[in-house]
N, C-alpha and C positions, 0 to 999 in steps of 0.2 A: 715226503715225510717217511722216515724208516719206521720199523715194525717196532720198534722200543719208543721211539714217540706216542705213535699211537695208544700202545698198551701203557704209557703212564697216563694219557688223557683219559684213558676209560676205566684206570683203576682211579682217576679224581673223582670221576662224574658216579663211581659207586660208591667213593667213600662219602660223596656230601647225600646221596641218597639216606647209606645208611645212618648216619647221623642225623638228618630230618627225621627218621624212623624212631631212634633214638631221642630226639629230642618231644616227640610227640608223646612217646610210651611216659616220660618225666612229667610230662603236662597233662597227661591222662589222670594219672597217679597221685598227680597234685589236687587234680578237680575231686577227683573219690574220696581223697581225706584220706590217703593212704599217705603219703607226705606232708606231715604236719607243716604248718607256721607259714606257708607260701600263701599271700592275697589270690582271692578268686583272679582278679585283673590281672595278674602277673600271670596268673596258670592258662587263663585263655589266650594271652597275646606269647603266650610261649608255643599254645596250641596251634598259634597263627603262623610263628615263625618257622615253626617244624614241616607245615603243610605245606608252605610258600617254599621249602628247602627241598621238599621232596618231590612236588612237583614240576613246579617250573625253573627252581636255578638249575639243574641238569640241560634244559631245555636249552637257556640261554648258554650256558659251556659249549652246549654244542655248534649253535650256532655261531658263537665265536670263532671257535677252532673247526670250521666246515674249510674246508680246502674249495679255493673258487675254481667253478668249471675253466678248463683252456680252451676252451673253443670261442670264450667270448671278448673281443677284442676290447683290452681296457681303455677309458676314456682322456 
């Protein structure tokens, strides 16, 4: 893999970060009553999908795109 591959997989895996980040600060916001007219339900499973983005789908990109060791003889 050359060095501009890599560096667009790890500008993905910051931009879904920053955007779970994002997406939590709107669901924060909503729960406060700082953002009118959004259901409680919506602003918590917004809360959920912001977490779930932030945490672990970086997680999973990675392990995606992990380059497999050479040393080990494929099956």
């Amino acid at each position: 893999m050359d060095e501009a591959h890599a560096r667009r997989r790890f500008m993905i895996i910051s931009l879904v970060r920053f955007s779970g980040v994002i997406i939590v600060m709107v669901a924060l916001l909503a729960i406060n009553g700082v953002i009118v007219g959004l259901p409680d339900i919506f602003s918590y499973g917004l809360l959920a999908i912001g977490l779930v983005e932030f945490f672990f789908v970086p997680i999973v990109l990675a392990r995606m795109w992990r380059t497999p060791p050479e040393d080990v003889p494929e099956p």
